[in-house]
Every structure is written in C-alpha cells, then in structure tokens.
The first five atom37 places (N, CA, C, CB, O) and aatype in JSON, in Angstrom:
{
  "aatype": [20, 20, 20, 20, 20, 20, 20, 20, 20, 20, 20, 20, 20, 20, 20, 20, 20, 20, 20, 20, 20, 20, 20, 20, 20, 20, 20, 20, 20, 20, 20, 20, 20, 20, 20, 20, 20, 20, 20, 20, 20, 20, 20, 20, 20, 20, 20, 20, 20, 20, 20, 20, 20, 20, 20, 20, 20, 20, 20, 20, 20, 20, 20, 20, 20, 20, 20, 20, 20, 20, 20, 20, 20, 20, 20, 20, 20, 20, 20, 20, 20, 20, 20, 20, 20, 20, 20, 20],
  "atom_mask": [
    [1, 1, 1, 1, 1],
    [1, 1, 1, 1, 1],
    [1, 1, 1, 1, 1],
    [1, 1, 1, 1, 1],
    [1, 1, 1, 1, 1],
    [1, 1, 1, 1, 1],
    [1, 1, 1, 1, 1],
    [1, 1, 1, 1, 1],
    [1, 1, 1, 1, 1],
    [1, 1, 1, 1, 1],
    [1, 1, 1, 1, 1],
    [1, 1, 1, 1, 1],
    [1, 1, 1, 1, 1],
    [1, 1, 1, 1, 1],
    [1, 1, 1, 1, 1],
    [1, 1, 1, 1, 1],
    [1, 1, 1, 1, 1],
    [1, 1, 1, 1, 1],
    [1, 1, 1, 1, 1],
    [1, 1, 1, 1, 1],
    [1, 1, 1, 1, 1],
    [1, 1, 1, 1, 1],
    [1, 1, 1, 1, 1],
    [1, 1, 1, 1, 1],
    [1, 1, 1, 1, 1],
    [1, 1, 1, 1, 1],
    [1, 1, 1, 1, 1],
    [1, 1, 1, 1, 1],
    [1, 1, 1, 1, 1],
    [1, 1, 1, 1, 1],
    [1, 1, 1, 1, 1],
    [1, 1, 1, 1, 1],
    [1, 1, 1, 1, 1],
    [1, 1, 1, 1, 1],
    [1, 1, 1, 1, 1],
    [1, 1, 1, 1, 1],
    [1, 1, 1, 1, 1],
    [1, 1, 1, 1, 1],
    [1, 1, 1, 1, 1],
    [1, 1, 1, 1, 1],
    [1, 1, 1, 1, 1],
    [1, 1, 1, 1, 1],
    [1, 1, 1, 1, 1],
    [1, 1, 1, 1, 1],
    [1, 1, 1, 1, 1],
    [1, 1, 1, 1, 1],
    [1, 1, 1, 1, 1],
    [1, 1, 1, 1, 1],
    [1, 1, 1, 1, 1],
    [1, 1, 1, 1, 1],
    [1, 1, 1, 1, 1],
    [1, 1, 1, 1, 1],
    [1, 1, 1, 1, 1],
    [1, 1, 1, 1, 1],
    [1, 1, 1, 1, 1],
    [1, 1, 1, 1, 1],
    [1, 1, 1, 1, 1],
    [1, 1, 1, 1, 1],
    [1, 1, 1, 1, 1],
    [1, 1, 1, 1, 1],
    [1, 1, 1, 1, 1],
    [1, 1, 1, 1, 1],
    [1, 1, 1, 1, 1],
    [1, 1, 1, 1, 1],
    [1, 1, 1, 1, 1],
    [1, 1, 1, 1, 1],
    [1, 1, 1, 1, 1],
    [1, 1, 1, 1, 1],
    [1, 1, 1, 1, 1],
    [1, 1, 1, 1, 1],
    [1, 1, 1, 1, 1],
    [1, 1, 1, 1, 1],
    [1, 1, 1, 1, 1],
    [1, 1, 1, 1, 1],
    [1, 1, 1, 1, 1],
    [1, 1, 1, 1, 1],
    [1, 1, 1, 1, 1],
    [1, 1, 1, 1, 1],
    [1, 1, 1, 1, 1],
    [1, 1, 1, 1, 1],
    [1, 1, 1, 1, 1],
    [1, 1, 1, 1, 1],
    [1, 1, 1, 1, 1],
    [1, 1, 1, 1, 1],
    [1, 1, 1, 1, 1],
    [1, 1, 1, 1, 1],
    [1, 1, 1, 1, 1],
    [1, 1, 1, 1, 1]
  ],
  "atom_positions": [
    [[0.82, -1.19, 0.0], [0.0, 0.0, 0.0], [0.87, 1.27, 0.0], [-0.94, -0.01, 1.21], [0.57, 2.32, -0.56]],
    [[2.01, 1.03, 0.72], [3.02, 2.52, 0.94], [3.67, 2.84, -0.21], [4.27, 2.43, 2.07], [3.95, 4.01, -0.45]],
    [[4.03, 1.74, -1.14], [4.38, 1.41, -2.25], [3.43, 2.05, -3.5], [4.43, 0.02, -2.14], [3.74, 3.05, -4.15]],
    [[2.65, 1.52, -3.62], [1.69, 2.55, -4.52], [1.24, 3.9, -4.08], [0.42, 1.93, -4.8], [1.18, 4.95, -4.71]],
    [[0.96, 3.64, -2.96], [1.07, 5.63, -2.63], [2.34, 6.31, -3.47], [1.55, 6.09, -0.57], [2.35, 6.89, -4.56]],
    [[3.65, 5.95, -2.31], [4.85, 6.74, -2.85], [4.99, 6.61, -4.86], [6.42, 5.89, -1.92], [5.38, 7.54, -5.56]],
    [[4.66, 5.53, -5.27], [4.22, 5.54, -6.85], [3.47, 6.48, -7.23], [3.5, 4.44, -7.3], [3.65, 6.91, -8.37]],
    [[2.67, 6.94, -6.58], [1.53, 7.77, -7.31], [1.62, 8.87, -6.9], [0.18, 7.42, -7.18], [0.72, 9.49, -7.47]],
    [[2.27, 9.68, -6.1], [3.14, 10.76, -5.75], [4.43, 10.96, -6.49], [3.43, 10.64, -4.43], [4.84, 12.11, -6.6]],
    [[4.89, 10.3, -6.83], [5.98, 10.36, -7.52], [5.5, 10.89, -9.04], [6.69, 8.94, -7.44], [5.77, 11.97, -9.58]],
    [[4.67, 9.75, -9.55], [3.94, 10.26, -11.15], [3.57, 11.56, -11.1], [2.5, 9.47, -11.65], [3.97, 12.3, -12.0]],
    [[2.65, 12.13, -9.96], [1.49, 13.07, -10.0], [2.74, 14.46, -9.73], [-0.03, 12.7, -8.53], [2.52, 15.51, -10.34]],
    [[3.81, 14.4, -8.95], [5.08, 15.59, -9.06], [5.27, 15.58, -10.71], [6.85, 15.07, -8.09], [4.8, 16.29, -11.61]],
    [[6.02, 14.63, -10.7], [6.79, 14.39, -12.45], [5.75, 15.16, -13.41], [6.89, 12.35, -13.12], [6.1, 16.08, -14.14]],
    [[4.31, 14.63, -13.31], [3.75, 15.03, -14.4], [3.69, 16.77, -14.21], [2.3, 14.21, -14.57], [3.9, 17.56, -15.12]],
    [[3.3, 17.18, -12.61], [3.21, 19.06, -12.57], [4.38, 19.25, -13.26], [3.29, 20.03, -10.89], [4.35, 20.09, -14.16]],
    [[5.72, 18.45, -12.97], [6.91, 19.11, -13.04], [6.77, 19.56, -14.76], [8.3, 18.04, -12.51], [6.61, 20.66, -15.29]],
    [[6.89, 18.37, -15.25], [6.86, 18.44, -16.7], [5.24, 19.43, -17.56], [6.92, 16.6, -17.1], [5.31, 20.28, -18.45]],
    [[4.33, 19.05, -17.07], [3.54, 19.95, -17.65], [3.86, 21.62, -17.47], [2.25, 19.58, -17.13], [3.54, 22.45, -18.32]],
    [[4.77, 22.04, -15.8], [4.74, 23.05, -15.64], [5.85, 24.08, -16.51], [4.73, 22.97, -14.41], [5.75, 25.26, -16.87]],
    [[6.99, 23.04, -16.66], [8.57, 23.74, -17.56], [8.12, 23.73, -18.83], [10.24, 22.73, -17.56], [8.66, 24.53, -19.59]],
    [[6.99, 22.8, -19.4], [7.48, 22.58, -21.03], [6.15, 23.3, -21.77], [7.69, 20.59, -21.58], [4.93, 23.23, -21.62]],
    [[7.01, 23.99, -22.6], [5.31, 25.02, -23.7], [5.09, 23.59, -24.7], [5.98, 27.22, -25.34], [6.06, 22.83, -24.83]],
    [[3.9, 23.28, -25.34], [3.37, 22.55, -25.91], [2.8, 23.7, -26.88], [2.59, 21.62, -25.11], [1.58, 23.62, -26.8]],
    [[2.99, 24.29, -27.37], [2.38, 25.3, -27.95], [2.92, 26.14, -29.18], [2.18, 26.05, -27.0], [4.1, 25.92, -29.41]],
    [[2.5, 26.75, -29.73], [3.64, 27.2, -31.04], [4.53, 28.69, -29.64], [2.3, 28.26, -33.29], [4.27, 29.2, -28.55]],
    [[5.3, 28.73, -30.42], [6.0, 30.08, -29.92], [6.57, 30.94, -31.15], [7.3, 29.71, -28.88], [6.78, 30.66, -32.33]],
    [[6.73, 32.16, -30.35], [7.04, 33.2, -31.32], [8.21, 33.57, -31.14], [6.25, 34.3, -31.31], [8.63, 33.64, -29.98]],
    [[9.3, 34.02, -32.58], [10.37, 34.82, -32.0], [10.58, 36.03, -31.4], [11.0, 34.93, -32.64], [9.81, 36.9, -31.79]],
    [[11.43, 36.39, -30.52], [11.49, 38.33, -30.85], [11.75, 38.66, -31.7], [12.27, 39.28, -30.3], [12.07, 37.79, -32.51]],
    [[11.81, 39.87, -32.08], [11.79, 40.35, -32.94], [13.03, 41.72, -32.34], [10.26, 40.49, -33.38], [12.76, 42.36, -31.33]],
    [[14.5, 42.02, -33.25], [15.42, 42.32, -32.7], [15.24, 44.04, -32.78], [16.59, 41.57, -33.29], [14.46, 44.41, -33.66]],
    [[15.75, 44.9, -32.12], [14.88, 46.17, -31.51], [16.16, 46.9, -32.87], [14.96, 46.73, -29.12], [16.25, 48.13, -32.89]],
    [[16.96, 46.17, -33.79], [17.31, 46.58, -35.25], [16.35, 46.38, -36.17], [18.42, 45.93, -35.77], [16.72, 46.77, -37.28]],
    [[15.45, 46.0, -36.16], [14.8, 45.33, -37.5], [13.4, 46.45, -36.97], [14.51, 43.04, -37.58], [12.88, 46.74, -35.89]],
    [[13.15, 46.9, -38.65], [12.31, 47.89, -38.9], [10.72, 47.81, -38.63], [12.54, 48.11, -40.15], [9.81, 48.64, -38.62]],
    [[10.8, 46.68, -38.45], [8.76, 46.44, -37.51], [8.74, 46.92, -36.23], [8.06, 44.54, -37.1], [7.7, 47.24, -35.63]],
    [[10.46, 47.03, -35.54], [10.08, 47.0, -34.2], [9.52, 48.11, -33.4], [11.05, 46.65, -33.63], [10.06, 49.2, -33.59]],
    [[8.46, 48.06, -32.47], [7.98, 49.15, -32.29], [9.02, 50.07, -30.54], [6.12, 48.68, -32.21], [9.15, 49.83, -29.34]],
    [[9.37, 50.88, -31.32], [10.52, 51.15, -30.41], [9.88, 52.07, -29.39], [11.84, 51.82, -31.16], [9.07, 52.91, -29.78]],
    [[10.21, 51.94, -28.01], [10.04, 53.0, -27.14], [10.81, 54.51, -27.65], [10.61, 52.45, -25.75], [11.95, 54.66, -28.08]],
    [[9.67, 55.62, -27.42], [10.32, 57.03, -27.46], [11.94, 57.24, -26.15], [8.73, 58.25, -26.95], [11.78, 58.06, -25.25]],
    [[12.89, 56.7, -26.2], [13.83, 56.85, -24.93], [15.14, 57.35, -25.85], [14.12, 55.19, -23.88], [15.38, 57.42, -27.05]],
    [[15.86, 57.67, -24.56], [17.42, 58.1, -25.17], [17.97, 56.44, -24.91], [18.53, 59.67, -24.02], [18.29, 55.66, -25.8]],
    [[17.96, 56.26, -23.97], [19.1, 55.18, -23.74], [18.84, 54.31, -24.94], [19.02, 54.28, -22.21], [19.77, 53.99, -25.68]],
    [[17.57, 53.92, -25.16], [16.87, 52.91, -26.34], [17.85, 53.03, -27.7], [15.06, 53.5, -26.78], [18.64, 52.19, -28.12]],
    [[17.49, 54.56, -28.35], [18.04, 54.61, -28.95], [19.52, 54.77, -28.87], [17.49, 55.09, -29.35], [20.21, 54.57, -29.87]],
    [[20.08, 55.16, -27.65], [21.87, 55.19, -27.39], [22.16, 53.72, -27.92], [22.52, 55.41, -25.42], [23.14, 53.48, -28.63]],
    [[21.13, 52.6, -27.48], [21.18, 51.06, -27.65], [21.39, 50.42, -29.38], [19.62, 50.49, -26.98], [22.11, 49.49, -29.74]],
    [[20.59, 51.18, -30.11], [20.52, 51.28, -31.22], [21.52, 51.38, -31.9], [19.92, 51.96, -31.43], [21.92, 50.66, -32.81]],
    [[21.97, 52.36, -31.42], [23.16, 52.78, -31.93], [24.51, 51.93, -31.7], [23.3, 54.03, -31.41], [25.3, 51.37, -32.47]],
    [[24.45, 52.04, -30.73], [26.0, 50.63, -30.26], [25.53, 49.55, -31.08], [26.16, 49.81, -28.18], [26.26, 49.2, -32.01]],
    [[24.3, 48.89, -30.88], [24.02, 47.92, -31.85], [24.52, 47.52, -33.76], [22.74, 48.18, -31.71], [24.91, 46.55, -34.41]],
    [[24.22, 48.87, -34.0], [23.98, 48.86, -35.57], [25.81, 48.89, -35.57], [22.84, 50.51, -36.46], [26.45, 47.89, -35.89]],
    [[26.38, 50.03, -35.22], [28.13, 49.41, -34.44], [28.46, 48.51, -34.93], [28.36, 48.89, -32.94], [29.06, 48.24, -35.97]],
    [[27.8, 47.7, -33.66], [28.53, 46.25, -33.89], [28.08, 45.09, -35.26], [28.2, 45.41, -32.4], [28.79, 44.28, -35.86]],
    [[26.68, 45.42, -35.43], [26.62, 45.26, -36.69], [27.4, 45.2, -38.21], [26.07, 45.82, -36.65], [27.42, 44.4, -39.14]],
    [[27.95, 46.36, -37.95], [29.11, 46.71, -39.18], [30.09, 46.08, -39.22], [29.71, 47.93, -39.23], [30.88, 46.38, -40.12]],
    [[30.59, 44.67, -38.06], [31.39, 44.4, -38.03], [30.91, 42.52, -37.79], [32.12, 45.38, -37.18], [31.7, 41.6, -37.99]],
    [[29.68, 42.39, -37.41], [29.01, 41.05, -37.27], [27.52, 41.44, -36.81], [29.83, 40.02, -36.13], [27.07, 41.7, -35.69]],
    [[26.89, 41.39, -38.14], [25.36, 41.42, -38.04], [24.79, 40.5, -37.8], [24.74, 41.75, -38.94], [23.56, 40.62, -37.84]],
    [[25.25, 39.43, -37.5], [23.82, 38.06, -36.93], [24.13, 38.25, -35.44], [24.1, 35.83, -37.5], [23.28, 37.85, -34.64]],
    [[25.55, 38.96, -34.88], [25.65, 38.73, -33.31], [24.32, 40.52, -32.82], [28.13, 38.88, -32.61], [23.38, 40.85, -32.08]],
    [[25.17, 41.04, -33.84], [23.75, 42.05, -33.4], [22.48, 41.93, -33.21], [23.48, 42.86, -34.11], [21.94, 42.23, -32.14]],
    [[21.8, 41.42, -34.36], [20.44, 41.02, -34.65], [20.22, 40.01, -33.27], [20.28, 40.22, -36.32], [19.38, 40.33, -32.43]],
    [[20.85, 39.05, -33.14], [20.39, 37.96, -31.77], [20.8, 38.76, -30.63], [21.27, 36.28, -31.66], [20.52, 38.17, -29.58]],
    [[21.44, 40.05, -30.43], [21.62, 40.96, -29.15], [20.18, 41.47, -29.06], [22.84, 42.28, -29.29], [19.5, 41.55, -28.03]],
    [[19.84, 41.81, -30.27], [18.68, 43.1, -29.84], [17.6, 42.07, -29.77], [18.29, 44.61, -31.14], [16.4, 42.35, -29.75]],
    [[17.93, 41.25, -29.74], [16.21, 39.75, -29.15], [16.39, 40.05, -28.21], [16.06, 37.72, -29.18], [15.53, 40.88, -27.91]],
    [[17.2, 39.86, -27.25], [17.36, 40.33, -25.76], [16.17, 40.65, -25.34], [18.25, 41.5, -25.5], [15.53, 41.28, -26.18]],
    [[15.38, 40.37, -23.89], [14.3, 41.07, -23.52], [14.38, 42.04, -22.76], [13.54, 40.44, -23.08], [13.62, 42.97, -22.48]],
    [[16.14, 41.48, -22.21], [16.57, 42.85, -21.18], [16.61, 44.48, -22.31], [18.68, 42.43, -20.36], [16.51, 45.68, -22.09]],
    [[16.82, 43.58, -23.61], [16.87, 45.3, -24.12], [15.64, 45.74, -24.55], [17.87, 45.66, -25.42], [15.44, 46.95, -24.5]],
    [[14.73, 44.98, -24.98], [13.55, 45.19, -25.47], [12.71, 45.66, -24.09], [13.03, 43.88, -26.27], [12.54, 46.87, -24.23]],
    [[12.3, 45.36, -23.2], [11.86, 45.78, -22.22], [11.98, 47.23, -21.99], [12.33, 45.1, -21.38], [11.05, 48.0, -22.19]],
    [[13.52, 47.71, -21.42], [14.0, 49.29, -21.17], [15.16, 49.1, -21.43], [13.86, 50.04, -19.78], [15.42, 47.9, -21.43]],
    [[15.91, 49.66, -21.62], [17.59, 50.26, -21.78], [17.69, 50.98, -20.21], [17.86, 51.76, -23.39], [16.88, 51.85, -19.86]],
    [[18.7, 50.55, -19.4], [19.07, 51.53, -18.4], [20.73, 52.16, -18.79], [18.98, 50.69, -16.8], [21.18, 52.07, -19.94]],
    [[21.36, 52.65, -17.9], [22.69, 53.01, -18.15], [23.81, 51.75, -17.86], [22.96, 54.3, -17.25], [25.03, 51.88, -17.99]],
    [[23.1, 50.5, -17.44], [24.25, 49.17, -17.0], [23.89, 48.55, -18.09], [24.09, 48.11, -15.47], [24.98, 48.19, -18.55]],
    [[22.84, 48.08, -19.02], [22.96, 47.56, -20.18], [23.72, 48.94, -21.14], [21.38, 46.97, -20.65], [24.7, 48.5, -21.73]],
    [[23.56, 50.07, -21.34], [24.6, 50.66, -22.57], [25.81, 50.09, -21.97], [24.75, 52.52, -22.83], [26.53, 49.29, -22.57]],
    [[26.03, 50.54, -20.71], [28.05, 50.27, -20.63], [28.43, 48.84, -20.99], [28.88, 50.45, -18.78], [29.62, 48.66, -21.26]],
    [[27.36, 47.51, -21.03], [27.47, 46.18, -21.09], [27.66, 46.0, -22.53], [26.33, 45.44, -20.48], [28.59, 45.25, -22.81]],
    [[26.71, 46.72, -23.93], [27.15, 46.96, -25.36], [28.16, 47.82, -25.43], [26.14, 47.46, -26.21], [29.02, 47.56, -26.28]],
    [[28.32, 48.89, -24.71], [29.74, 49.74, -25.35], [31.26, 48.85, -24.75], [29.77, 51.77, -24.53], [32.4, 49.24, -25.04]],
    [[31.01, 47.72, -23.96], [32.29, 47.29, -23.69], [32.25, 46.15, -24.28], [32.72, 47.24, -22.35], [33.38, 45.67, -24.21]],
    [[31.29, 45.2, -25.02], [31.01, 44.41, -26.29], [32.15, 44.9, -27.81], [29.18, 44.78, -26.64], [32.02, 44.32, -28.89]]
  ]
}
C-alpha cells in the first residue's frame, strides 16, 4: 500500500513538473529592436542602444540582430545595459 502511494506521488510531481517547464504550444520569436517592424520606445538610452548595436553590426550582423532579441533590451535600456554593449 506505501508502495503505490509513494508511486503515485511520484507520477502526480513528475507530471506538474513536466507539464509546468514545457510550452506545448507554437512560440514566437522576438523580434530584434534593429529590424524595422520594431515598435521602439520614445527613450534616449533605447536609442543610445541602437546605436551601439547597428556598431557592432558593421562588423558582425547576426551577433547584433540575436543581441537586440534580448528582452533585457527590449523591455528598457538603463545606463548598466549601454556600458554592457559599449564594452562588447
């Protein structure tokens, strides 16, 4: 009896665990805060971001493009993400 309990506690974790980590679902990409759909916040830092970006671009545009997916940048730009691209 203790045996199938601890069995069926065991399944019934595993399954939250796994239903809870895994999307079953389509997903979407970001969309990189270089590419011309993106709807950009009115900010300085945003665009200060932009700018270092397109930068580094000129020198490796797929590492740019997968920077500006970032959600830390898409979200807000503060002054510790610019100094984190200007020392990139």
């Amino acid at each position: 009896m203790v045996q199938c309990l601890t069995t069926l506690v065991s399944a019934i974790t595993i399954n939250i665990l796994i239903n809870s980590c895994a999307s079953f679902g389509p997903t979407e990409q970001n969309v990189s805060i270089l590419d011309p759909t993106y709807q950009s916040p009115s900010d300085a830092n945003f665009f200060e971001a932009q700018t270092i970006l397109k930068d580094i671009a000129s020198q490796n545009a797929k590492s740019a493009q997968e920077l500006g997916k970032l959600p830390e940048l898409q979200d807000s730009v503060d002054k510790k993400d610019l100094k984190t691209l200007r020392d990139m």
